[in-house]
C-alpha positions in Angstrom: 29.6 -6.9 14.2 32.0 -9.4 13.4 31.4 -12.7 11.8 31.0 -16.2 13.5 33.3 -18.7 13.4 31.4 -21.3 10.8 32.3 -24.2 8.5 29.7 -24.9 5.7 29.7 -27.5 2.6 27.7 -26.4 -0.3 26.6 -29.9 -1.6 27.4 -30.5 -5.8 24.9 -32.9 -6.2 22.1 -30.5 -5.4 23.2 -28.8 -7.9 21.1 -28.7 -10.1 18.2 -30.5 -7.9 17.7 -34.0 -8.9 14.4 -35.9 -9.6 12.7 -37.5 -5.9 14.0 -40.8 -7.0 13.4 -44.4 -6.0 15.7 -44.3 -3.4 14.3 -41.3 -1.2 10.6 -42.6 -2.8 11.3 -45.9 0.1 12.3 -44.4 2.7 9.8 -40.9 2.6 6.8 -41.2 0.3 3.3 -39.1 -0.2 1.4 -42.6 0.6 2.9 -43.1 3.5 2.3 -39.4 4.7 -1.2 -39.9 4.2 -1.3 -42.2 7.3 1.0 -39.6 9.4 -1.7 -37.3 8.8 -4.7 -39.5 9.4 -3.2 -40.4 13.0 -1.0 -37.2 14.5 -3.9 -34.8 13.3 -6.6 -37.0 15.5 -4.0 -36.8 18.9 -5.4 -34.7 21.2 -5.0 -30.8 20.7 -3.7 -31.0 17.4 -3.5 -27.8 15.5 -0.8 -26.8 12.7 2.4 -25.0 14.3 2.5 -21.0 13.5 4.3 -19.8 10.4 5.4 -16.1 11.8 6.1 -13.8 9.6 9.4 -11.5 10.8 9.2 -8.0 9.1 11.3 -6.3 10.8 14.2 -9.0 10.8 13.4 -10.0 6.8 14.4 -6.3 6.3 17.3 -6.2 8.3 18.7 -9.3 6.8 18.3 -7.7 2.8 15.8 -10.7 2.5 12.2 -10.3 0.4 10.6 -12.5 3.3 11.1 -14.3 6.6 9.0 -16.6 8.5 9.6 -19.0 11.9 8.1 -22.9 11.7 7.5 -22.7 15.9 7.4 -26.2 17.2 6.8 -24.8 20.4 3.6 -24.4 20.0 3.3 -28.2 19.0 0.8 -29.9 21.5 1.5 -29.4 25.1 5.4 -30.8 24.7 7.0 -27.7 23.5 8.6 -29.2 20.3 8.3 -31.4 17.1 9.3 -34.7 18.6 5.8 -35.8 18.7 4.6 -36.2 15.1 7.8 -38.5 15.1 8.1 -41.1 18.0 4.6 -40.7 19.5 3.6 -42.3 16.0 6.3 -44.4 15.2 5.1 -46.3 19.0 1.9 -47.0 17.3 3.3 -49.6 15.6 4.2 -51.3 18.6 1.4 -51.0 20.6 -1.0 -52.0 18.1 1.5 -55.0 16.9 1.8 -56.1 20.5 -2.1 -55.8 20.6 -3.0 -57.9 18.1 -0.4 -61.1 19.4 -1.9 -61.1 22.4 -5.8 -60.6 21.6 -6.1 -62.0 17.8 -7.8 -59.1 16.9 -7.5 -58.2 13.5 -8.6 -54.1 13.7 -6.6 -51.9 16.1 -7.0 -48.5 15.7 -5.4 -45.3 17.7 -8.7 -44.4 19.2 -8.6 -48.1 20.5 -5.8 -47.3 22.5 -6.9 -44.1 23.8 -10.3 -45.4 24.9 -8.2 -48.0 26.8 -9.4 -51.0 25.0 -6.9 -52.6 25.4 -5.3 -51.6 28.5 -4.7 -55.1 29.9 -2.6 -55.6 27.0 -0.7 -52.0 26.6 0.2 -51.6 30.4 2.4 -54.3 30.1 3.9 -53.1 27.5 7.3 -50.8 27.4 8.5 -47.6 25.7 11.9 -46.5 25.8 14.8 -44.8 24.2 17.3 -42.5 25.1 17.0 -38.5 24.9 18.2 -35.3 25.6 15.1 -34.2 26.5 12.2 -33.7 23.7 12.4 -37.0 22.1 11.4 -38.4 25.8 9.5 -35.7 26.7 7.4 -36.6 23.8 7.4 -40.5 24.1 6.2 -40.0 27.7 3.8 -37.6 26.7 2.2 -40.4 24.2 3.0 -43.1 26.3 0.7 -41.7 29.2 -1.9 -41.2 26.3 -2.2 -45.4 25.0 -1.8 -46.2 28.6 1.7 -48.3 28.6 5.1 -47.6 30.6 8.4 -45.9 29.3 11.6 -45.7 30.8 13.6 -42.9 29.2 17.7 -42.9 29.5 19.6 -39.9 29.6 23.6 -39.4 30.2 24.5 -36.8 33.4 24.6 -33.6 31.0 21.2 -33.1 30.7 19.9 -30.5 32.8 17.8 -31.0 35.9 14.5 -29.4 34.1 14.4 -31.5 31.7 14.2 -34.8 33.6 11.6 -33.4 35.4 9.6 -32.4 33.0 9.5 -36.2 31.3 8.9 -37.5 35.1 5.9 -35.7 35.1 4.1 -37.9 32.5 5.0 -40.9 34.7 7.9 -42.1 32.7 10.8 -43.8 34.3 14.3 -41.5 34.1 17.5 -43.7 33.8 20.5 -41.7 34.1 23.9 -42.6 32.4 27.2 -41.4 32.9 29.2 -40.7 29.9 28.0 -39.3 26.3 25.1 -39.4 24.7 25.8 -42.4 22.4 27.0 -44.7 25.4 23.4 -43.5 26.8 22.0 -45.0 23.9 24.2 -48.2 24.1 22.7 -48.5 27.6 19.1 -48.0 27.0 19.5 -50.8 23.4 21.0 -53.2 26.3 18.4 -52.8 29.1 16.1 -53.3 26.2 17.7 -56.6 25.3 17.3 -57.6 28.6 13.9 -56.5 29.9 12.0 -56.3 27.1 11.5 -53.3 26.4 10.6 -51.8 22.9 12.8 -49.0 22.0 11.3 -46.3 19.7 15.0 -44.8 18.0 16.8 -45.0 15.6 18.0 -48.6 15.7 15.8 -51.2 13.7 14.6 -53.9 15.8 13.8 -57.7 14.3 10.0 -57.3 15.1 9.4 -53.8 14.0 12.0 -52.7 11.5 10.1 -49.8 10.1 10.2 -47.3 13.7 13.0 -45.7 12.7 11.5 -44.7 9.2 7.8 -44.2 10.8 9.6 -41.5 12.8 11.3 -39.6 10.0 8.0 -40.1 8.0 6.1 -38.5 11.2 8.5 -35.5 11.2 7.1 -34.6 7.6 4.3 -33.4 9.4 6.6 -30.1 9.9 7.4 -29.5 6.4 4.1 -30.6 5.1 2.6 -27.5 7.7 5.0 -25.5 5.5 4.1 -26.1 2.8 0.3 -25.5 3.1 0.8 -22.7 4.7 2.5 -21.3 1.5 -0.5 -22.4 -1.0 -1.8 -19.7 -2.7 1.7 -17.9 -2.0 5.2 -18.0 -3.6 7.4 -20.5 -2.0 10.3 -20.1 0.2 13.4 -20.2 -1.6 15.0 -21.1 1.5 14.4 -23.5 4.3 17.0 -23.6 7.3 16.7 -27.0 9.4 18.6 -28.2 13.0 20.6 -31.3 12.1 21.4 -33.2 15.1 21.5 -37.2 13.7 19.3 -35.8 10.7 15.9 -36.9 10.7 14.0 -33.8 10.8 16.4 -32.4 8.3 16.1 -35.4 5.9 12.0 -35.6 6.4 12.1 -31.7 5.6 14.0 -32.1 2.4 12.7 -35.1 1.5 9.0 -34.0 1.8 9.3 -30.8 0.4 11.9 -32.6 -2.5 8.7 -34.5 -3.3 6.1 -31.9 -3.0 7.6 -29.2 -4.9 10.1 -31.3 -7.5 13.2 -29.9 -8.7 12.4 -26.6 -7.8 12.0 -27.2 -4.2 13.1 -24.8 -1.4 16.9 -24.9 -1.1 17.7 -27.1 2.3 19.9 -25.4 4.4 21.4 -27.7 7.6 22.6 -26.4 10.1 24.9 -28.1 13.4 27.3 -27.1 16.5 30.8 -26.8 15.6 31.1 -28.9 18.3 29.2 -31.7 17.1 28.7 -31.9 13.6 28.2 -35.4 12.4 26.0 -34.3 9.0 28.7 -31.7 7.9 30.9 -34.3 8.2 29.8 -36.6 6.7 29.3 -34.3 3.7 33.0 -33.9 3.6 33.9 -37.5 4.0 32.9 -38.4 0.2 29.1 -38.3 0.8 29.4 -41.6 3.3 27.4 -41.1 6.8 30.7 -40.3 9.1 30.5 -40.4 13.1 31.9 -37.3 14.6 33.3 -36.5 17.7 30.7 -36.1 20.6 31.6 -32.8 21.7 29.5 -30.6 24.1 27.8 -27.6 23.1 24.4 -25.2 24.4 22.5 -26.9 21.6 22.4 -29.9 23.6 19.4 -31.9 21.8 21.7 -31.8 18.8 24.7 -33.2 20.2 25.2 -36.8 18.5 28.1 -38.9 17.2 25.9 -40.5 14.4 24.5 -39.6 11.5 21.3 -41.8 11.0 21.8 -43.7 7.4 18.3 -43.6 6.4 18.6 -39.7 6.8 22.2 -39.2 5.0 20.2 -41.5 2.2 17.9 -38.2 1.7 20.2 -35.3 2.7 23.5 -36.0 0.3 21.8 -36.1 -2.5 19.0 -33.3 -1.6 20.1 -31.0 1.1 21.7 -27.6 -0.8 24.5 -26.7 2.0 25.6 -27.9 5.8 26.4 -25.3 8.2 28.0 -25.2 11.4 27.6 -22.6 13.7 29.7 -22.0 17.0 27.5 -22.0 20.7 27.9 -18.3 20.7 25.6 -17.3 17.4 22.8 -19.5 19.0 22.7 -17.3 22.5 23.0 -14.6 20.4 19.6 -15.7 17.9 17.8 -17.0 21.2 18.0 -13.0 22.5 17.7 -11.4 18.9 14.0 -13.9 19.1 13.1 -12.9 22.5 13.8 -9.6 21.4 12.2 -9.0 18.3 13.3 -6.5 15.6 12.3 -4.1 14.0 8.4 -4.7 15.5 8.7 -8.4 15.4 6.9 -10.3 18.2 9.5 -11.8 20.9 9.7 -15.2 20.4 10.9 -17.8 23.1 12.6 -20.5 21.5 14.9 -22.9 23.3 19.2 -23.6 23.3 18.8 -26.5 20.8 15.3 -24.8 19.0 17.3 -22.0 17.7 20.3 -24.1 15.5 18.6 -22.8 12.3 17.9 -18.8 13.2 22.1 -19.0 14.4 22.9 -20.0 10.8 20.7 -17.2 9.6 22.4 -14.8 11.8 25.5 -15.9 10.9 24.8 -16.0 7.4 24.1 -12.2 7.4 27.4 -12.0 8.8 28.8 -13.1 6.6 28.8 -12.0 2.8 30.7 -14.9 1.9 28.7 -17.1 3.3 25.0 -15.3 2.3 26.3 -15.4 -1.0 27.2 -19.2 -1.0 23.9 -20.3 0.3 22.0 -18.0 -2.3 20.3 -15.6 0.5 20.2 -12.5 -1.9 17.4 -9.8 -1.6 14.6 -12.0 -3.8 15.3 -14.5 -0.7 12.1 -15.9 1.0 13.5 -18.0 3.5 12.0 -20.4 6.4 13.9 -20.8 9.8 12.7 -23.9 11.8 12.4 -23.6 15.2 11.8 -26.4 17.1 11.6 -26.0 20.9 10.0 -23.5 23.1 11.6 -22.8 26.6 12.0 -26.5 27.3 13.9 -25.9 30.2 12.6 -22.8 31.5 15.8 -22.2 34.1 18.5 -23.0 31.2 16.2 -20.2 29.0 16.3 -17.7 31.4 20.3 -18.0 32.3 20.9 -17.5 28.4 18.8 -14.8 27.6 18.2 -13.1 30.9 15.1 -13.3 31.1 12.2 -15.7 31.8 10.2 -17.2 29.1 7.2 -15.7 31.1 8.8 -12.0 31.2 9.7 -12.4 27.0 6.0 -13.4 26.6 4.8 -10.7 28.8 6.8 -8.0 26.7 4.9 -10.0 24.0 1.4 -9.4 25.8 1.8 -5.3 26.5 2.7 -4.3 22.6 
């Protein structure tokens, strides 16, 4: 089989791995994990994401071991996104809580009892998404009982809108890209009032966009207890999108592990690459064109400057890969090889298993990113079927039937 179109920067100053300096140490710490923990792990349903091991495709990739982080098995939203804005909101709510009722003490539980509900149902949510970041903020907002109004440009499928509908959130459509989305829903927030939980800092709570890297740490800290006792993966491949998750990955494991952490391996669309580029443009966080691709949830203009402050000094390589390698990873997953269990992992979920597949490919490539035969390397996955009718017209089949196939082995 022939190789993939790619692009990839192998990044110098991870080379050799530097100390988790004061820098990273503000913006991702251990101490401020602690409280991630202490609050996503008491949401309803909470249980640690599977780490699957993948026999049958470590072998066939001339790797000592290979395992899939599946988010889509994270609460009932089918992806990361809530260990990220669901507790970033918390800061809100219980900010907003204590103006209004001078109480000194708000806690989480508080909010879920309804406590407060006089308070937090005049409160609201919102940010713009191309599906799981909303999907998740409705999903906590119809848990602390207060409104959200999600905005999403007319790309995003059908499914998707739906799906955050059905936790009572309000959908705002937007013609145009995704950032002009995100221009619309920072204006309406201007104007109504509302609280947005993204990437942009806000006068009253600068810290949301930092609380929701920090929340994404939950996914590598999984990772990383799910290895004690074990070697360590020498390998860890992450989705970039505006980097976040990526930068809360390497950053947390950075920290835990120290300068022999697991080599951080980004990977983007060709079409939308804003991390890559930025990597080429002298280490400074660049804004890239906004191009379409399948990986939809990844497709932004912006690389979020809290994150690049991690990944260019941390992340070991950024990889593009073209729309084509992550159709082909979403059926090699639903597949399984070589006695693998089918997995069903959604369009944008499957960025990082593409850049595997393309990096055995591609000797060139395998050889640049050190993926040798003593590998043991980590591919995040972080969606299920999201939207089950954009699954099944990829792979050609349902999520249901994949599962099914699953079920009778």
């Amino acid at each position: 089989m022939s190789a993939y179109p790619t692009h990839r920067s192998i990044n110098a100053l991870a080379h050799p791995p530097p100390e988790y300096g004061p820098a990273q140490k503000a913006l991702l710490n251990h101490e401020a994990f602690a409280d991630v923990e202490a609050e996503v792990t008491r949401f309803p349903g909470y249980v640690p994401t599977p780490l699957i091991a993948l026999d049958g495709l470590a072998s066939a990739s001339g790797v000592e071991g290979l395992w899939c982080k599946h988010e889509g098995h994270r609460f009932e939203v089918g992806s990361f996104k809530p260990t990220g804005p669901v507790y970033a909101m918390l800061s809100v709510l219980k900010g907003e809580v204590r103006k209004a009722t001078g109480a000194e003490t708000v806690t989480t539980q508080d909010l879920m009892d309804r406590k407060h509900e006089a308070v937090t149902r005049e409160i609201t949510v919102s940010a713009a998404t191309s599906g799981n970041h909303g999907r998740a903020l409705a999903w906590g907002a119809r848990m602390f009982g207060c409104r959200c109004v999600i905005y999403m440009n007319d790309g995003v499928s059908a499914g998707r809108e739906e799906a955050i509908a059905a936790y009572g959130a309000e959908v705002v459509r937007v013609p145009g890209s995704y950032d002009r989305t995100v221009q619309r829903s920072y204006e309406d927030a201007e104007r109504l009032g509302h609280f947005p939980i993204s990437d942009e800092k806000s006068s009253e709570y600068p810290h949301i966009s930092r609380e929701i890297m920090q929340g994404y740490a939950m996914v590598a800290d999984e990772i990383f207890r799910q290895f004690s006792g074990d070697p360590p993966p020498t390998h860890v491949l992450v989705p970039g999108g505006g980097g976040r998750l990526a930068a809360a990955t390497c950053g947390h494991l950075w920290e835990r592990y120290g300068s022999s952490h697991p080599r951080v391996v980004v990977v983007e669309p060709t079409n939308s690459a804003c991390l890559y580029h930025s990597a080429l443009d002298d280490g400074a966080a660049t804004v890239s064109s906004d191009g379409r691709s399948v990986m939809d949830g990844l497709v932004v203009e912006s690389a979020s400057p809290q994150a690049w402050e991690i990944l260019r000094a941390g992340a070991f390589a950024f990889l593009t890969v073209p729309d084509e390698a992550a159709v082909d990873a979403m059926r090699q997953a639903a597949a399984g090889v070589g006695g693998d269990p089918p997995l069903v992992i959604g369009e944008t979920g499957i960025a990082a298993w593409a850049g595997l597949l393309a990096a055995t490919r591609d000797e060139e490539l395998k050889q640049q990113l050190g993926i040798d035969s003593g590998s043991r390397v980590v591919v995040i996955a972080t969606e299920g079927a999201t939207d089950p009718e954009v699954y099944g017209s990829l792979v050609g089949r349902t999520p249901d039937a994949v599962l099914a196939q699953e079920d009778s082995e």
